[in-house]
C-alpha positions in Angstrom: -14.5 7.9 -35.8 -10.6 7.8 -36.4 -10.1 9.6 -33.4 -12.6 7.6 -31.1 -10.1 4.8 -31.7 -7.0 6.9 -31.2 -8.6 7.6 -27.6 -9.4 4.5 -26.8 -6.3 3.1 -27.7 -4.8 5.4 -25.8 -6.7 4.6 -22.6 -5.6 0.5 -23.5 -2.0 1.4 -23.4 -1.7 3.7 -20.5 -3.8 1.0 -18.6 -1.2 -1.6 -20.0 1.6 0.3 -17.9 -0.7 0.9 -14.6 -1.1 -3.0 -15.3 2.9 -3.8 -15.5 3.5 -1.2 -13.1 0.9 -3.4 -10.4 2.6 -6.4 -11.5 5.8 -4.8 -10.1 4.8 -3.9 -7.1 3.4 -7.6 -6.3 6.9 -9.3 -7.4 8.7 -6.5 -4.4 5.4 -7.3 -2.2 7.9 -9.6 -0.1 11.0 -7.7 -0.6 12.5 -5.8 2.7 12.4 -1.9 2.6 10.5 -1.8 -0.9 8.5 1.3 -1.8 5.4 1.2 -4.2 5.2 3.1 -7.5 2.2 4.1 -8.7 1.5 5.5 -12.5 0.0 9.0 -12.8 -1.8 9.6 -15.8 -2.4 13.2 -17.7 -5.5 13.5 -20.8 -4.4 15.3 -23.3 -5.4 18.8 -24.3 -9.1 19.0 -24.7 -10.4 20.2 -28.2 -12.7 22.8 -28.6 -15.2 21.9 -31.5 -16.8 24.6 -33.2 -19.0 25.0 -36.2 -19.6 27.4 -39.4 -23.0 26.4 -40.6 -25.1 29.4 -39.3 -25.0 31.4 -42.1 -27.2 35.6 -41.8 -27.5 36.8 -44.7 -23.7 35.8 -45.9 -22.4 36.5 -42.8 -20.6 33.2 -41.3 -21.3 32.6 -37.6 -19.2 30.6 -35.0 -21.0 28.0 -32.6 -19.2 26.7 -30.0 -20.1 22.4 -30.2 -18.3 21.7 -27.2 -15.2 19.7 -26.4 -13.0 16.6 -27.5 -11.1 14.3 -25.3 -8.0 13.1 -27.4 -7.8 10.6 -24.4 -5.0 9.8 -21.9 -1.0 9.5 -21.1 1.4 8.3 -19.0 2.9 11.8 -16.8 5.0 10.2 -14.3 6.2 7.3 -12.2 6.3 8.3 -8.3 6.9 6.5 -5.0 4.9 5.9 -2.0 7.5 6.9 0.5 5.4 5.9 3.3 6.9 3.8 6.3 6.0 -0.4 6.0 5.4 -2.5 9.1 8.6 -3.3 10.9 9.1 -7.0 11.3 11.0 -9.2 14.0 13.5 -11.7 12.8 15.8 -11.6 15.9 19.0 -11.7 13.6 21.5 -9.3 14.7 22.5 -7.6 11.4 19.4 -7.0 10.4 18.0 -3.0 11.2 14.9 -1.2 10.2 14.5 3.3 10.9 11.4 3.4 13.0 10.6 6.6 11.1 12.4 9.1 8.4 15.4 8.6 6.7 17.7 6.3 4.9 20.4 4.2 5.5 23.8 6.0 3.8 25.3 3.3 1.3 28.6 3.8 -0.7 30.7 1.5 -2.6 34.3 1.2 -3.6 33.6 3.9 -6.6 32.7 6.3 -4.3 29.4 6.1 -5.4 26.7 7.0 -2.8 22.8 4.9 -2.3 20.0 5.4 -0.2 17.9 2.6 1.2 15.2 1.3 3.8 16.6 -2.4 3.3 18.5 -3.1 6.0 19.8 -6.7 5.3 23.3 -6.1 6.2 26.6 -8.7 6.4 30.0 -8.3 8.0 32.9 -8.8 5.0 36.0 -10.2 6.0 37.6 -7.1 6.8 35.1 -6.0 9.1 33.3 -3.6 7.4 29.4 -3.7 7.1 27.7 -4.1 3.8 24.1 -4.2 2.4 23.7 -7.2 0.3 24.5 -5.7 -3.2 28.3 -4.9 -1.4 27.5 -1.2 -0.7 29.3 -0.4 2.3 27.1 1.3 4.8 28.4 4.7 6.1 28.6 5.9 9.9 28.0 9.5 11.0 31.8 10.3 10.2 31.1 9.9 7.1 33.0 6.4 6.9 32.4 3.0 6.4 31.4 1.4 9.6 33.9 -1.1 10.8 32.8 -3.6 13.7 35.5 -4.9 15.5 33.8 -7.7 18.0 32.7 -10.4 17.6 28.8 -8.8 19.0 27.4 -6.5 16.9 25.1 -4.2 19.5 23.0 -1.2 17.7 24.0 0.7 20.6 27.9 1.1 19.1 26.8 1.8 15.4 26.4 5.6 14.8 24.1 4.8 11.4 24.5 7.5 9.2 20.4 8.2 8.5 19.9 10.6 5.7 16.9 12.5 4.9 15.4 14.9 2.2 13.0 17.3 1.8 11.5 16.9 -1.5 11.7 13.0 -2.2 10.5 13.3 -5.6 14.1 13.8 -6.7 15.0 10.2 -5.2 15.3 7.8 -8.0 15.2 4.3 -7.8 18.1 1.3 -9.3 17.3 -2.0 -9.7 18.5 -3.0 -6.5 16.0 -1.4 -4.3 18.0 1.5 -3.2 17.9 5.4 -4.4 20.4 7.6 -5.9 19.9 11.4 -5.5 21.8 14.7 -7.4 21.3 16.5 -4.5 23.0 15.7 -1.2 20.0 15.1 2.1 20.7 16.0 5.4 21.7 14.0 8.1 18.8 13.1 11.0 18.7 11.2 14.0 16.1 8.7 14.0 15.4 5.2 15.7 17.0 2.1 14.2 16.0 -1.0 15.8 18.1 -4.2 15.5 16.5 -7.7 14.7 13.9 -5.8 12.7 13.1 -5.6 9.4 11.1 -3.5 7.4 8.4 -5.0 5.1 7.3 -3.6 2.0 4.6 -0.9 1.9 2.9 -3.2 -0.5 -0.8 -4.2 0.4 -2.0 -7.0 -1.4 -5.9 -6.1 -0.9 -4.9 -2.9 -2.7 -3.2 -4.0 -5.8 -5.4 -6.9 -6.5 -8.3 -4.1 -5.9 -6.7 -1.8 -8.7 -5.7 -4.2 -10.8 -9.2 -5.5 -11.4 -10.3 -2.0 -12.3 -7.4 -1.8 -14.5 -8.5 -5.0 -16.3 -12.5 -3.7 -16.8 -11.7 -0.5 -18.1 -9.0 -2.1 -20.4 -11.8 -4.3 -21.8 -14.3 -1.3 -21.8 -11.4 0.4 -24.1 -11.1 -2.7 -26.2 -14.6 -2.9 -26.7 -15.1 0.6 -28.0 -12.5 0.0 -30.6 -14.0 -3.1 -31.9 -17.6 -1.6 -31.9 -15.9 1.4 -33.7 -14.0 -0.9 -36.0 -16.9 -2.6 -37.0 -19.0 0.7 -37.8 -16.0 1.5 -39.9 -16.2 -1.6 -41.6 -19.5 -1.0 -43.1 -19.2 2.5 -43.8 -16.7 1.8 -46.0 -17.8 -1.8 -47.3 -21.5 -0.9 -47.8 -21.8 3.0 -47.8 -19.0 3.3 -49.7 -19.8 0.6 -52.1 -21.1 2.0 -56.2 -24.3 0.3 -56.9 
């Protein structure tokens, strides 16, 4: 019975970080270049329940009763890399890749960041910066510098990085990704006046989260009913008389 709560429990909290992770996704739902993370859950090893009550002669025999969830965990935490829909807001430092890749960021540490969100300004010296202040690197492998007054998408040679396995990407607070390993440089189409939107879709994450919610109650309601049975057995069968 101890363990039927243990389960359960289990299933509550692991449904309680689906539920937060959701709740994430919705406050980004608006924010440019913003890829989804979804929760992937693991059970734990199964239990193989056996017993020792056949008895020939006074030879003990094994019968296999079958198996035991010990219920579920949290396994990993992995991006939706795919492409959001690219949206028109006719302002001239904004740019969105129209396919793979990510814009090359760096800042004055030397530090290097990877993004979609291409909300950039031009700092007084002429150098072009995401929001955060990462300067955005050209195919030189410098930061770009505009010198006019018109900023044409034409004259920027975007440094676009790519990588084969993604899952080594890993996210900051600021939207953009940090990798150990160094991607390869692509060419791919960067439209100006664009943005892209998150890959966010509110039908879906309001879809999940009310089957998060149901089988969180479902959970709750097994540990109560089991609470309860353990009430008695211990109240009233357990009682001397």
């Amino acid at each position: 019975m101890l363990r039927g709560i243990y389960t359960a429990a289990s299933g509550m909290i692991s449904r309680q970080i689906q539920s937060e992770n959701l709740s994430n996704n919705i406050s980004n739902i608006n924010t440019p270049g913003y890829k989804k993370q979804k929760v992937v859950l693991k059970s734990f090893e199964e239990l193989l329940i056996q017993n020792k009550d056949k008895y020939v002669g006074e030879r003990c025999f094994k019968r296999n009763v079958g198996t035991m969830e010990l219920g579920v965990g949290v396994d990993d935490t992995v991006v939706d890399f795919s492409q959001g829909v690219l949206e028109k807001t006719d302002r001239n430092l904004d740019f969105a890749i129209d396919g793979k890749g990510f814009f090359t960021l760096v800042d004055d540490n030397g530090n290097v960041r990877y993004t979609r969100d291409g909300r950039f300004v031009v700092d007084e010296e002429g150098y072009l910066k995401n929001i955060f202040g990462y300067k955005v690197l050209g195919t030189d492998q410098e930061p770009i510098k505009i010198n006019s007054k018109e900023v044409n998408v034409n004259n920027i040679n975007f440094l676009i990085t790519d990588f084969d396995d993604k899952t080594q990407l890993k996210k900051d607070v600021n939207n953009m990704f940090l990798s150990q390993s160094q991607g390869k440089s692509i060419n791919s189409n960067v439209k100006q006046g664009y943005l892209e939107k998150s890959n966010v879709d509110a039908i879906d994450v309001i879809t999940e989260m009310i089957s998060i919610m149901r089988s969180f109650e479902s959970n709750q309601k097994v540990i109560q009913v089991l609470d309860e049975t353990l009430g008695k057995t211990v109240n009233d069968i357990g009682s001397i008389r």
